[in-house]
PDB file of N, CA, C and O in Angstrom:
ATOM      1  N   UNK A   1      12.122  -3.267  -4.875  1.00  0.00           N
ATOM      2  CA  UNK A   1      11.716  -2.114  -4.114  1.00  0.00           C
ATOM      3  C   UNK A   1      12.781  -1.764  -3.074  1.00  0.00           C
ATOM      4  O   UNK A   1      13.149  -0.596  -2.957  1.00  0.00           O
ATOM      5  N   UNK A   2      13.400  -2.958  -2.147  1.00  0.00           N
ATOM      6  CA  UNK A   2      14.227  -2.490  -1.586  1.00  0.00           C
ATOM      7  C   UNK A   2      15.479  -1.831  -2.060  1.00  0.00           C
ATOM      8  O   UNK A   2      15.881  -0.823  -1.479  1.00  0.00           O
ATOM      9  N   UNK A   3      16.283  -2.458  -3.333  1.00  0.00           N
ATOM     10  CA  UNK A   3      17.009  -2.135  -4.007  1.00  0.00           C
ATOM     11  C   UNK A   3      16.706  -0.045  -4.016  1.00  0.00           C
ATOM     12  O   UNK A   3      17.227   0.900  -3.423  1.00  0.00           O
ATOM     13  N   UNK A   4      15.785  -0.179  -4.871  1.00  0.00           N
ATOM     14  CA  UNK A   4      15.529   1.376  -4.833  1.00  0.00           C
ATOM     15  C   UNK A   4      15.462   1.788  -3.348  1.00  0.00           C
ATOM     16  O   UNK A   4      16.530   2.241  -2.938  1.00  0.00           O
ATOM     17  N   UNK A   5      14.720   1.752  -2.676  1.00  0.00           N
ATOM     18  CA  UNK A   5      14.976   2.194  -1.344  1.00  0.00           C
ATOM     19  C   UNK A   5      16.617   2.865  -0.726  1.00  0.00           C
ATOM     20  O   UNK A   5      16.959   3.955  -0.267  1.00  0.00           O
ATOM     21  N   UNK A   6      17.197   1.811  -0.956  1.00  0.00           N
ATOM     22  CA  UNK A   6      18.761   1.994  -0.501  1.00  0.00           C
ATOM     23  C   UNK A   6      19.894   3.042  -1.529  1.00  0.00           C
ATOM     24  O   UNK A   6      20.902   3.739  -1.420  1.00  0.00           O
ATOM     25  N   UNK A   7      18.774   2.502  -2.673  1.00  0.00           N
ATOM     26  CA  UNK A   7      19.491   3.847  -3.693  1.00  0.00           C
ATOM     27  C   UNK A   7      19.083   5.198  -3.416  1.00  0.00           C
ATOM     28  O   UNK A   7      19.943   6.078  -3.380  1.00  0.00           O
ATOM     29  N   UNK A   8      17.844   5.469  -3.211  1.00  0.00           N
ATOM     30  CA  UNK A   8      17.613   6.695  -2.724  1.00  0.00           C
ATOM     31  C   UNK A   8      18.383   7.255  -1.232  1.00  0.00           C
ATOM     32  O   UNK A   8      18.847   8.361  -0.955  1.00  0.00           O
ATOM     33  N   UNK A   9      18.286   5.899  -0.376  1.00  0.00           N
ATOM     34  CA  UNK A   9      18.976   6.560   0.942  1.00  0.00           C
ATOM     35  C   UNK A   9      20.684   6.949   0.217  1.00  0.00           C
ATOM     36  O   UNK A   9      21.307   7.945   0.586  1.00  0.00           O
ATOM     37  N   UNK A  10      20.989   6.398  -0.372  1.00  0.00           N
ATOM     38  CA  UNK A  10      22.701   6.577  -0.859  1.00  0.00           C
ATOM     39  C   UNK A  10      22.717   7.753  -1.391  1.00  0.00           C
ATOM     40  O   UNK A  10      23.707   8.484  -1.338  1.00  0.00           O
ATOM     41  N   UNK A  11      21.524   8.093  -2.015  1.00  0.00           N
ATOM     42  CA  UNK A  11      21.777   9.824  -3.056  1.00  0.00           C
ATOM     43  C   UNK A  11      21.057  10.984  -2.077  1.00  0.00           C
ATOM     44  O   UNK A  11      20.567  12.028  -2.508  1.00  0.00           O
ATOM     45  N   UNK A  12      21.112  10.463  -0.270  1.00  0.00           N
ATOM     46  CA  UNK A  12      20.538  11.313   0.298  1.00  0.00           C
ATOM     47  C   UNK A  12      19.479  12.168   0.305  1.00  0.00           C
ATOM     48  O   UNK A  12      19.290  13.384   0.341  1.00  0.00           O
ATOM     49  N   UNK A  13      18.588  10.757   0.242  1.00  0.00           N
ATOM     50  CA  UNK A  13      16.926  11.167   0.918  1.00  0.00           C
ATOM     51  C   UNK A  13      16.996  10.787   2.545  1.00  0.00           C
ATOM     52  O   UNK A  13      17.825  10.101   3.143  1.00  0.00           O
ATOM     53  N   UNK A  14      16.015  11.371   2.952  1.00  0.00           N
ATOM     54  CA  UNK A  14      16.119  11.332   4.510  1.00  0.00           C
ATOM     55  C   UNK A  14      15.176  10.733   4.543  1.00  0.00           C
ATOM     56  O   UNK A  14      15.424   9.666   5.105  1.00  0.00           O
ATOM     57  N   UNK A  15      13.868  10.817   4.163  1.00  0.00           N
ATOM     58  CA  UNK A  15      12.505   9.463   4.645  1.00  0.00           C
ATOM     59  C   UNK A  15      12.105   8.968   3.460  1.00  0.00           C
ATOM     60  O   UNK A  15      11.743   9.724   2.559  1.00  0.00           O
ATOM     61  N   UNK A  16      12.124   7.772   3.338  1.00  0.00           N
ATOM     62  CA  UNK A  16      11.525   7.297   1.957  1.00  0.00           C
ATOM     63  C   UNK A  16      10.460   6.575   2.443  1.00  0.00           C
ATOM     64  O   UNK A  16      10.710   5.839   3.398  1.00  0.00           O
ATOM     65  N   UNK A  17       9.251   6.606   1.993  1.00  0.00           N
ATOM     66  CA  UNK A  17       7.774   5.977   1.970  1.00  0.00           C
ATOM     67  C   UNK A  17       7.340   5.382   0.502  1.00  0.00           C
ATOM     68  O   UNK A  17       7.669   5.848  -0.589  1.00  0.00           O
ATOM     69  N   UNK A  18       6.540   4.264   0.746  1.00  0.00           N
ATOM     70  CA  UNK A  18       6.222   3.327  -0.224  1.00  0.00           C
ATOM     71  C   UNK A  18       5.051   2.609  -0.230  1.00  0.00           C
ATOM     72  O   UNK A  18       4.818   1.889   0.740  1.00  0.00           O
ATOM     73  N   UNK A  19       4.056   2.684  -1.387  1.00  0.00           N
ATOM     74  CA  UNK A  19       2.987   2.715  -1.590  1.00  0.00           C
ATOM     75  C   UNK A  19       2.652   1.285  -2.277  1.00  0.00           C
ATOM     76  O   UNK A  19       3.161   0.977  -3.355  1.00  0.00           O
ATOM     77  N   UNK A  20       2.017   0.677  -1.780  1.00  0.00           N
ATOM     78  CA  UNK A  20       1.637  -0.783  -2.451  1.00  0.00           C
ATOM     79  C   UNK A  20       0.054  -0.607  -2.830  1.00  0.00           C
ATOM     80  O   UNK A  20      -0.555   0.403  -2.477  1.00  0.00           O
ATOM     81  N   UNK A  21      -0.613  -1.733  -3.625  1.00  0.00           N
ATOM     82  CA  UNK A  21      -1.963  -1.848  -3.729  1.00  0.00           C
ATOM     83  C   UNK A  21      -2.430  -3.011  -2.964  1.00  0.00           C
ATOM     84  O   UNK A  21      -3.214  -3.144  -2.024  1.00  0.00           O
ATOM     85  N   UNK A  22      -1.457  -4.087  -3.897  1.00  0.00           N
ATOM     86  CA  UNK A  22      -1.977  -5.681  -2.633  1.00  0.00           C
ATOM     87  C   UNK A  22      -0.692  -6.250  -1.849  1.00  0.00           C
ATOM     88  O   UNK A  22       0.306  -6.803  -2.312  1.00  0.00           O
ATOM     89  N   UNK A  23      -0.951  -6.014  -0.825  1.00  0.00           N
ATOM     90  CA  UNK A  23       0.342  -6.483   0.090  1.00  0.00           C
ATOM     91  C   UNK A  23       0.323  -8.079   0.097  1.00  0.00           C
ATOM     92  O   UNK A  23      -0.112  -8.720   1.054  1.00  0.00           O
ATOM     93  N   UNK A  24       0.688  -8.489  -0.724  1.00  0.00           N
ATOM     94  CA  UNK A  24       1.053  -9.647  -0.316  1.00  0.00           C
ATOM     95  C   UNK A  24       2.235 -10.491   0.580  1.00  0.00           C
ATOM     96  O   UNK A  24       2.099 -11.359   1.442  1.00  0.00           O
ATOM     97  N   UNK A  25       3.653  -9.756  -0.096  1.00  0.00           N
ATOM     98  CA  UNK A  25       4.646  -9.948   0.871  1.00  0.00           C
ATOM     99  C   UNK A  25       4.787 -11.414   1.155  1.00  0.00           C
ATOM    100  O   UNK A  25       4.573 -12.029   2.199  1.00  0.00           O
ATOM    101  N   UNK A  26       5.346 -11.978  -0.443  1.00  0.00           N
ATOM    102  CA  UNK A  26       5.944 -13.029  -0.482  1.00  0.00           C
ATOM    103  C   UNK A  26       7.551 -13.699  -0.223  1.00  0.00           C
ATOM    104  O   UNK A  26       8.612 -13.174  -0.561  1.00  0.00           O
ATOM    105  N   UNK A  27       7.424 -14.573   0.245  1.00  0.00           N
ATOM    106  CA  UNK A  27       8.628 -14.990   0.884  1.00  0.00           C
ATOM    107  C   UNK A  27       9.240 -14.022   1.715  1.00  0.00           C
ATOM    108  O   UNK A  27       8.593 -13.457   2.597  1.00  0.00           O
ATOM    109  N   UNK A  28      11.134 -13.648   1.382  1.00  0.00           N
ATOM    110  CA  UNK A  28      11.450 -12.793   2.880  1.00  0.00           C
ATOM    111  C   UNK A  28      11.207 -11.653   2.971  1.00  0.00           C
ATOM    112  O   UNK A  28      11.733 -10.837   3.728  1.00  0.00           O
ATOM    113  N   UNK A  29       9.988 -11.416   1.834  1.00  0.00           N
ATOM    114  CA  UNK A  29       9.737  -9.410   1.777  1.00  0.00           C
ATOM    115  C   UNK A  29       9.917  -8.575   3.014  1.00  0.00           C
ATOM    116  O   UNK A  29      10.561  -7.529   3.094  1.00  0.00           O
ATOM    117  N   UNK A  30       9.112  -9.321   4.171  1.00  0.00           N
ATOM    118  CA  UNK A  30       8.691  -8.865   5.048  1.00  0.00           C
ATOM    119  C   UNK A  30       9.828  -8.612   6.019  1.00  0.00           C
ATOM    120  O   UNK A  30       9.727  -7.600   6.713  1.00  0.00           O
ATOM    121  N   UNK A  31      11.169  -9.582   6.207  1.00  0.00           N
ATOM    122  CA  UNK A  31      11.959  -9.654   6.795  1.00  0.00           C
ATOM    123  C   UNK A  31      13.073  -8.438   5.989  1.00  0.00           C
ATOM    124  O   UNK A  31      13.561  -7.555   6.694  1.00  0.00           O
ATOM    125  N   UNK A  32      13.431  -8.507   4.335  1.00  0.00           N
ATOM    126  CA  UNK A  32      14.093  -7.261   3.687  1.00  0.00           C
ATOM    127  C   UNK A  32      13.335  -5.962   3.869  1.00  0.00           C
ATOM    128  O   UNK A  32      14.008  -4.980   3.555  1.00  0.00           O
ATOM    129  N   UNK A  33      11.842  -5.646   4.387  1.00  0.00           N
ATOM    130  CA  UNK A  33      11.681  -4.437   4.361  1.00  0.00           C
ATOM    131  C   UNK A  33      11.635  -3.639   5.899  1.00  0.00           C
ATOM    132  O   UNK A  33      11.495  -2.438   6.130  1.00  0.00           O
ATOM    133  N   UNK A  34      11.782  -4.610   6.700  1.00  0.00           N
ATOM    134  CA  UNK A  34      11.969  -4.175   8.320  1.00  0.00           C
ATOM    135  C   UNK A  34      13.352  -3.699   8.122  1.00  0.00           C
ATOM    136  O   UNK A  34      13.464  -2.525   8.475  1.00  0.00           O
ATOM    137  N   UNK A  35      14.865  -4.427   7.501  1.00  0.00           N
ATOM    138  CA  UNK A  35      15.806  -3.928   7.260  1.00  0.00           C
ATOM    139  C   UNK A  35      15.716  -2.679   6.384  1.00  0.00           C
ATOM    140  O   UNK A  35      16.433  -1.779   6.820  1.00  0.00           O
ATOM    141  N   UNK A  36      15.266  -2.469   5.641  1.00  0.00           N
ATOM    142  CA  UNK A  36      15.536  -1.271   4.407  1.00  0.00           C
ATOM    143  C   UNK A  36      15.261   0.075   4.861  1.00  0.00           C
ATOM    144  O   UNK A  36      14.435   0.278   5.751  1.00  0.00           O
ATOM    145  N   UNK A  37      15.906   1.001   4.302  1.00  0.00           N
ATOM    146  CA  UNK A  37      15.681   2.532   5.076  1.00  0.00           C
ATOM    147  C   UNK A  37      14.180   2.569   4.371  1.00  0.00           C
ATOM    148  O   UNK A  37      14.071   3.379   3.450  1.00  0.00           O
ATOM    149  N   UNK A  38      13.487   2.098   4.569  1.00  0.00           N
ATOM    150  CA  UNK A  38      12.122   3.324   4.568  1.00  0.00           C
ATOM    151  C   UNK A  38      11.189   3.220   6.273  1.00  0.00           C
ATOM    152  O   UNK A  38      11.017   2.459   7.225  1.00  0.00           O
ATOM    153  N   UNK A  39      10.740   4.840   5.659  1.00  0.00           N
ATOM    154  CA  UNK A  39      10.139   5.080   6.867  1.00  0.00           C
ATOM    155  C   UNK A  39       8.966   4.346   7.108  1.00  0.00           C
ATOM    156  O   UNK A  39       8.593   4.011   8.232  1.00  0.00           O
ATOM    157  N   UNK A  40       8.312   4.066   5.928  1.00  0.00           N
ATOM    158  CA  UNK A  40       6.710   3.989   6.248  1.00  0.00           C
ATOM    159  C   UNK A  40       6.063   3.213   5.208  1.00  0.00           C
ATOM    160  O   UNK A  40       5.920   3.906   4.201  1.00  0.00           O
ATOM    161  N   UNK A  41       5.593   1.965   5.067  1.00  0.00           N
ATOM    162  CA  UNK A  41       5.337   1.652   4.035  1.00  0.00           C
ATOM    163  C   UNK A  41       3.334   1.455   3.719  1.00  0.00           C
ATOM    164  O   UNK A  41       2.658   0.725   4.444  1.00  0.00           O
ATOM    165  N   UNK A  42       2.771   2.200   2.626  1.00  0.00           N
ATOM    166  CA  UNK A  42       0.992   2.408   2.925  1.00  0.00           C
ATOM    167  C   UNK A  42       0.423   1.300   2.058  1.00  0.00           C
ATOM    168  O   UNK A  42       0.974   1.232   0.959  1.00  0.00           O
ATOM    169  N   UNK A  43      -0.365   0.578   2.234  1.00  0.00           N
ATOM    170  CA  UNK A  43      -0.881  -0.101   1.602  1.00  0.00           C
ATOM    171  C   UNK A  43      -2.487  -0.237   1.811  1.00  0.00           C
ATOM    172  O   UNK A  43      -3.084   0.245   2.773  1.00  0.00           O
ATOM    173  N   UNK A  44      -3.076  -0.952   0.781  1.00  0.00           N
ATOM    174  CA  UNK A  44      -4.812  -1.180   0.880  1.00  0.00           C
ATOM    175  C   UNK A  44      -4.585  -2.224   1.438  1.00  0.00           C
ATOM    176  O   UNK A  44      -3.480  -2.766   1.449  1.00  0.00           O
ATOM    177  N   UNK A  45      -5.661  -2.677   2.012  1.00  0.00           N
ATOM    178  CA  UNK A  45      -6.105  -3.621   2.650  1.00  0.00           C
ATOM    179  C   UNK A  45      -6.949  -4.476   1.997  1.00  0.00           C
ATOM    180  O   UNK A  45      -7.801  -4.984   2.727  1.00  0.00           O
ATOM    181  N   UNK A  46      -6.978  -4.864   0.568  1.00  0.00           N
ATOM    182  CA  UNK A  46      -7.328  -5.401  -0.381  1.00  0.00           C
ATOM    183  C   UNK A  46      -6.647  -7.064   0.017  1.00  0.00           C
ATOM    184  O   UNK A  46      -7.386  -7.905   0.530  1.00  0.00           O
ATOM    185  N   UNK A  47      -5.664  -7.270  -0.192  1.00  0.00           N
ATOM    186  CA  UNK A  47      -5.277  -8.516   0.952  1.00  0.00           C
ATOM    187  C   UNK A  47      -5.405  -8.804   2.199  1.00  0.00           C
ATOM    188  O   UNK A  47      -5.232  -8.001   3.116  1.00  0.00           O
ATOM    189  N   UNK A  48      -5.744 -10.077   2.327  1.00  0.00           N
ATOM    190  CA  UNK A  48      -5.977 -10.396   4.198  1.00  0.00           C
ATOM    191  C   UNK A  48      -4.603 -10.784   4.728  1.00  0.00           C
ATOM    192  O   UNK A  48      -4.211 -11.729   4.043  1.00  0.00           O
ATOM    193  N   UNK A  49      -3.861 -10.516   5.493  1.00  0.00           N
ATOM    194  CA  UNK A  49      -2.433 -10.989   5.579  1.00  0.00           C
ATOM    195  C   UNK A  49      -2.376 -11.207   7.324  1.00  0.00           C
ATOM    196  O   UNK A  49      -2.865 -10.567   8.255  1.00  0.00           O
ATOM    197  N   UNK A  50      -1.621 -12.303   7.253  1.00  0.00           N
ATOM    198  CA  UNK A  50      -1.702 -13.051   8.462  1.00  0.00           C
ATOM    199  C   UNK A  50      -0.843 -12.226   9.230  1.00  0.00           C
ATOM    200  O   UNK A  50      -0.133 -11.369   8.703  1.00  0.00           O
ATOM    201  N   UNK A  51      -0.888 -12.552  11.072  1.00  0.00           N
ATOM    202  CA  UNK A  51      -0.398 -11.430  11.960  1.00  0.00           C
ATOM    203  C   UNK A  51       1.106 -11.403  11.467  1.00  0.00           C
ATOM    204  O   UNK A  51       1.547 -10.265  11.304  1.00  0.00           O
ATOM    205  N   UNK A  52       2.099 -12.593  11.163  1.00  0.00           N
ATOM    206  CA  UNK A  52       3.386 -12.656  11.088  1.00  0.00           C
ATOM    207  C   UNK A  52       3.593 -11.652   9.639  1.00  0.00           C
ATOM    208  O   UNK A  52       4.668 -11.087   9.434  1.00  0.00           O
ATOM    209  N   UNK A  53       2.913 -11.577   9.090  1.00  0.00           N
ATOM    210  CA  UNK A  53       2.899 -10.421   8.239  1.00  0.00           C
ATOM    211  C   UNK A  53       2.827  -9.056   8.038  1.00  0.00           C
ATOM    212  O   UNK A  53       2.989  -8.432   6.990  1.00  0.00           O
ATOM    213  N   UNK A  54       2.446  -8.472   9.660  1.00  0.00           N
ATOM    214  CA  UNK A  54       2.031  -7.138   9.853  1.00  0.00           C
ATOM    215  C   UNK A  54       3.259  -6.863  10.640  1.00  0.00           C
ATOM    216  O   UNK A  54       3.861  -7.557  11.459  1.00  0.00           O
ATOM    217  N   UNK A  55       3.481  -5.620  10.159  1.00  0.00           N
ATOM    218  CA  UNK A  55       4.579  -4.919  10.921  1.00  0.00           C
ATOM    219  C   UNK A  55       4.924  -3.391  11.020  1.00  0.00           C
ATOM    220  O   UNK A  55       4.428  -2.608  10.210  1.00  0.00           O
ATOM    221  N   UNK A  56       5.782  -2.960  12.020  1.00  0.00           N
ATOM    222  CA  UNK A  56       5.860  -1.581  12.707  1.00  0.00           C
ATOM    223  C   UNK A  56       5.734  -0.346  11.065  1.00  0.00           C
ATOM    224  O   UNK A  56       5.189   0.754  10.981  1.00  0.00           O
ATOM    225  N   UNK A  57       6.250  -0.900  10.337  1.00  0.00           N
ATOM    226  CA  UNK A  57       6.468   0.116   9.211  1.00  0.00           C
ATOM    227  C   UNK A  57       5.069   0.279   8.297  1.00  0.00           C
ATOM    228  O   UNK A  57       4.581   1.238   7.697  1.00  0.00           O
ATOM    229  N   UNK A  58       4.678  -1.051   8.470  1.00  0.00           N
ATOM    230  CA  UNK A  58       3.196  -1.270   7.954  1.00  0.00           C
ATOM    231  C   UNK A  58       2.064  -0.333   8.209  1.00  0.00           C
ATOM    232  O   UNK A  58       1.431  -0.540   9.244  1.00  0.00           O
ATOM    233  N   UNK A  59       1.559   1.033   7.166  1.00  0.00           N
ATOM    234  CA  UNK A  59      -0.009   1.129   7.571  1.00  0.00           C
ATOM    235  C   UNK A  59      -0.709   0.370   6.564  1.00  0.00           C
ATOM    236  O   UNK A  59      -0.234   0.100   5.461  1.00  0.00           O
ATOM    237  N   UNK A  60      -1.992  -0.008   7.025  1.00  0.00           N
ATOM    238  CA  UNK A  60      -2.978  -0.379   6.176  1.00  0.00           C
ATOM    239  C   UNK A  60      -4.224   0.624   6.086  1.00  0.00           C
ATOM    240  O   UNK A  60      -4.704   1.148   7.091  1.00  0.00           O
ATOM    241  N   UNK A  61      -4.694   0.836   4.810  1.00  0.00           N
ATOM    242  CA  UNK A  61      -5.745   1.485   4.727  1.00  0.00           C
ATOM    243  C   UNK A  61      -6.804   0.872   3.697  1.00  0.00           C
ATOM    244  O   UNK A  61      -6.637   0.108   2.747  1.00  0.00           O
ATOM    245  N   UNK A  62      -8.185   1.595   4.325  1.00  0.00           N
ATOM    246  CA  UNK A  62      -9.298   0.427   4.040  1.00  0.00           C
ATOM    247  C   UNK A  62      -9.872   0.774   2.444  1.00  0.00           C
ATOM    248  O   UNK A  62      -9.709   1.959   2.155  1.00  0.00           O
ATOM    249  N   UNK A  63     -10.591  -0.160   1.236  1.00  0.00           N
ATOM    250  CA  UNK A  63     -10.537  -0.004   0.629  1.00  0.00           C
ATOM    251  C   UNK A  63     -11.841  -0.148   0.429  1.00  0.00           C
ATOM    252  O   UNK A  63     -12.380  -0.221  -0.676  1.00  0.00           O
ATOM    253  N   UNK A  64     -12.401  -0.195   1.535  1.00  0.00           N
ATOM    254  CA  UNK A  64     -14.788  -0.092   1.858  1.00  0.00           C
ATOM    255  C   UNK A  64     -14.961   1.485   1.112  1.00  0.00           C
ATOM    256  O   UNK A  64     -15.896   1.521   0.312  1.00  0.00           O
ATOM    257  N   UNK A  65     -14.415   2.400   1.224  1.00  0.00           N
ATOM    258  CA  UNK A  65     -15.172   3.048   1.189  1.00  0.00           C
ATOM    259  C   UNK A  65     -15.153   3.458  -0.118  1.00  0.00           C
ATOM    260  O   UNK A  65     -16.174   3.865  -0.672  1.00  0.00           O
ATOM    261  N   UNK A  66     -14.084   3.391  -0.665  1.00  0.00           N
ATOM    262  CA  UNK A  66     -13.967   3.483  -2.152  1.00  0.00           C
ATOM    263  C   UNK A  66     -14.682   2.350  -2.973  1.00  0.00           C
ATOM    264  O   UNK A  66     -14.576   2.455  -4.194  1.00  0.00           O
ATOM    265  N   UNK A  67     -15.376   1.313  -2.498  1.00  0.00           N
ATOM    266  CA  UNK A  67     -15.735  -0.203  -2.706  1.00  0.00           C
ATOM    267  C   UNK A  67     -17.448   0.411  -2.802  1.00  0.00           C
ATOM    268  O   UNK A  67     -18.224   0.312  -3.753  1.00  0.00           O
ATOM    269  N   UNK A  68     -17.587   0.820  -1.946  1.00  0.00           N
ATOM    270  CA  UNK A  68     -19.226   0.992  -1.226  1.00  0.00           C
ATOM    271  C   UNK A  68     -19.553   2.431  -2.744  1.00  0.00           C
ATOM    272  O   UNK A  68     -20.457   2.529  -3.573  1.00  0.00           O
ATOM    273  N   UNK A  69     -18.444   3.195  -2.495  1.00  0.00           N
ATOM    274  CA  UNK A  69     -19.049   4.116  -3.699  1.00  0.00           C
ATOM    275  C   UNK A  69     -19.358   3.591  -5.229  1.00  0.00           C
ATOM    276  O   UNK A  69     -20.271   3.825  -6.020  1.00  0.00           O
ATOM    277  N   UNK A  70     -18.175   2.773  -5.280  1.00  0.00           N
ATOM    278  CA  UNK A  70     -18.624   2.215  -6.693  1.00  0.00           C
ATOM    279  C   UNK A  70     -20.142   1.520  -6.973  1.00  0.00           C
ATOM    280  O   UNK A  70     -20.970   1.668  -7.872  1.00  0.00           O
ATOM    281  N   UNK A  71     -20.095   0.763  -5.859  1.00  0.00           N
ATOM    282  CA  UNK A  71     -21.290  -0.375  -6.294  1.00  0.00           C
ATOM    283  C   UNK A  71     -22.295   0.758  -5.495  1.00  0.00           C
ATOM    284  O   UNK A  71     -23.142  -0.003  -5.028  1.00  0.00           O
ATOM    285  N   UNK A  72     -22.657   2.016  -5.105  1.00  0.00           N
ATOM    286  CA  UNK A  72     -23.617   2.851  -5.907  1.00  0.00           C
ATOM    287  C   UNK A  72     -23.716   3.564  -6.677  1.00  0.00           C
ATOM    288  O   UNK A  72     -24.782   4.142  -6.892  1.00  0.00           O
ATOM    289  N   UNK A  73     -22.816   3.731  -7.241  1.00  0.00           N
ATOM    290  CA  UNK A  73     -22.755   4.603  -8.402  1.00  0.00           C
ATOM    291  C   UNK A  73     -23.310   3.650  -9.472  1.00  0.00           C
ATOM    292  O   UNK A  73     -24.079   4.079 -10.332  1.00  0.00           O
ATOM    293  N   UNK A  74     -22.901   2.272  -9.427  1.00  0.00           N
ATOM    294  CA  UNK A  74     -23.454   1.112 -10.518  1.00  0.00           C
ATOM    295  C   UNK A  74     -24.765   1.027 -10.277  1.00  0.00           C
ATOM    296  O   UNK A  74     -25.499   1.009 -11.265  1.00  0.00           O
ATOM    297  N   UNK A  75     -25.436   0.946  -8.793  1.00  0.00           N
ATOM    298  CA  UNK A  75     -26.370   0.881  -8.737  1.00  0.00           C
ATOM    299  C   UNK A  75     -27.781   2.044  -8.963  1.00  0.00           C
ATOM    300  O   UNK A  75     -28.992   1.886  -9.121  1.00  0.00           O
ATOM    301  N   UNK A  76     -26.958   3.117  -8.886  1.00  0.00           N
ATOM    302  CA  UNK A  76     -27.549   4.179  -9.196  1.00  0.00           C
ATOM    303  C   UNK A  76     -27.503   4.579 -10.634  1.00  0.00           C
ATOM    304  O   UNK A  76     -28.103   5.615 -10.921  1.00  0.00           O
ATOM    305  N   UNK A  77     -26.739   3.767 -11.821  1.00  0.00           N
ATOM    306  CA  UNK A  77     -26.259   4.252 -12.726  1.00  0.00           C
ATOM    307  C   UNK A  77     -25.474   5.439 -13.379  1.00  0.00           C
ATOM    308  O   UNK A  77     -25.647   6.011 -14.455  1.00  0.00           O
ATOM    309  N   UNK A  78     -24.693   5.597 -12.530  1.00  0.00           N
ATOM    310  CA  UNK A  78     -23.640   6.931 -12.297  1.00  0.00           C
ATOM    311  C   UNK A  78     -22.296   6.558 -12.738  1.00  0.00           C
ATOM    312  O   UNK A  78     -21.706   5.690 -12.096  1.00  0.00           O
ATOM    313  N   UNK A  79     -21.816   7.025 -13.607  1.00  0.00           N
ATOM    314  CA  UNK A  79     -20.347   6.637 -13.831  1.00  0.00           C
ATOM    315  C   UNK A  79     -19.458   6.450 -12.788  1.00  0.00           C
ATOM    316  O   UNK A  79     -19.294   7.182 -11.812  1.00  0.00           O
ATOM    317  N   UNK A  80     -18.929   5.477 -13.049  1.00  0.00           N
ATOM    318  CA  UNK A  80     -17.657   5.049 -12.004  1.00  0.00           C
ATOM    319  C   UNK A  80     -16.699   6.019 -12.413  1.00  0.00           C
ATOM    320  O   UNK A  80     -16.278   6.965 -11.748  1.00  0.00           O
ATOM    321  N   UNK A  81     -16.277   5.561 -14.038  1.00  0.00           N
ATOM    322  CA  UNK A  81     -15.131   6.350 -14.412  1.00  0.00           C
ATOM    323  C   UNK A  81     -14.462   7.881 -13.542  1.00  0.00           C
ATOM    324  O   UNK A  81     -13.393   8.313 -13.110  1.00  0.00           O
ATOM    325  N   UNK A  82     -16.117   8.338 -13.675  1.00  0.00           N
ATOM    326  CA  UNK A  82     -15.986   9.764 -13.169  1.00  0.00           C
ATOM    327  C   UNK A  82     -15.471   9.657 -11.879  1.00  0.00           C
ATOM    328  O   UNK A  82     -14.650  10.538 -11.626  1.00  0.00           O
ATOM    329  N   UNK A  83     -15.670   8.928 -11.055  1.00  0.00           N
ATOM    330  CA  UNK A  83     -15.285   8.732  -9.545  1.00  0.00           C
ATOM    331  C   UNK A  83     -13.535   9.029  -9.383  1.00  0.00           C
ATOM    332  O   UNK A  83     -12.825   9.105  -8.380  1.00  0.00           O
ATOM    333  N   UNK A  84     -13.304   9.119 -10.484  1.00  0.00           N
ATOM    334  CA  UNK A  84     -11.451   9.485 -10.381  1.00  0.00           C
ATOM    335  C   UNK A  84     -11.251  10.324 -11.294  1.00  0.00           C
ATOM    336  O   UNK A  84     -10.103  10.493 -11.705  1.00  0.00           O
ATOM    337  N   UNK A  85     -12.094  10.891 -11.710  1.00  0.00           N
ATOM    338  CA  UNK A  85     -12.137  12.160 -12.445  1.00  0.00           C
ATOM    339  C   UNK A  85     -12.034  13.303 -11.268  1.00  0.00           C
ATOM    340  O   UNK A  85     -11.457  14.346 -11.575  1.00  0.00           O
ATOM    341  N   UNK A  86     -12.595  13.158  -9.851  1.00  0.00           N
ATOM    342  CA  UNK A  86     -13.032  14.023  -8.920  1.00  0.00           C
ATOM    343  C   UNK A  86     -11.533  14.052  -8.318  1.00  0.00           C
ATOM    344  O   UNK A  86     -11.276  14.750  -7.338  1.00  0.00           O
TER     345      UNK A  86
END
């Protein structure tokens, strides 16, 4: 990811942002992506990640509410599928 990152800053992008699902941020991820040109990196909050893991570039966003719809739609018997059909 960083790799790409730096390729895009080289072919002159000005903000690059980057989208994860589970942040895990193994080994020196965390330390190569504070260095790397991106602006902003978004992730779910589907992982619990310890404080030395959170950082300035870091948002997290919550993954309840998309969580809470499914399991009524199951419970209501309503297609999930459809839920990303919308």
């Amino acid at each position: 990811m960083v790799q790409a990152m730096s390729f895009l800053k080289s072919q002159g992008a000005l903000d690059i942002y980057a989208c994860v699902t589970h942040s895990i941020f193994s080994g020196p991820a965390v330390a190569r992506l504070l260095e790397a040109p991106v602006k902003e990196i978004v992730a779910t909050n589907s992982v619990s990640l310890p404080p030395e893991k959170l950082f300035h570039k870091l948002t997290r966003l919550s993954i309840a509410p998309l969580l809470a719809e499914v399991i009524r739609r199951i419970h209501l018997g309503i297609s999930v599928g459809e839920l990303f059909d919308e």
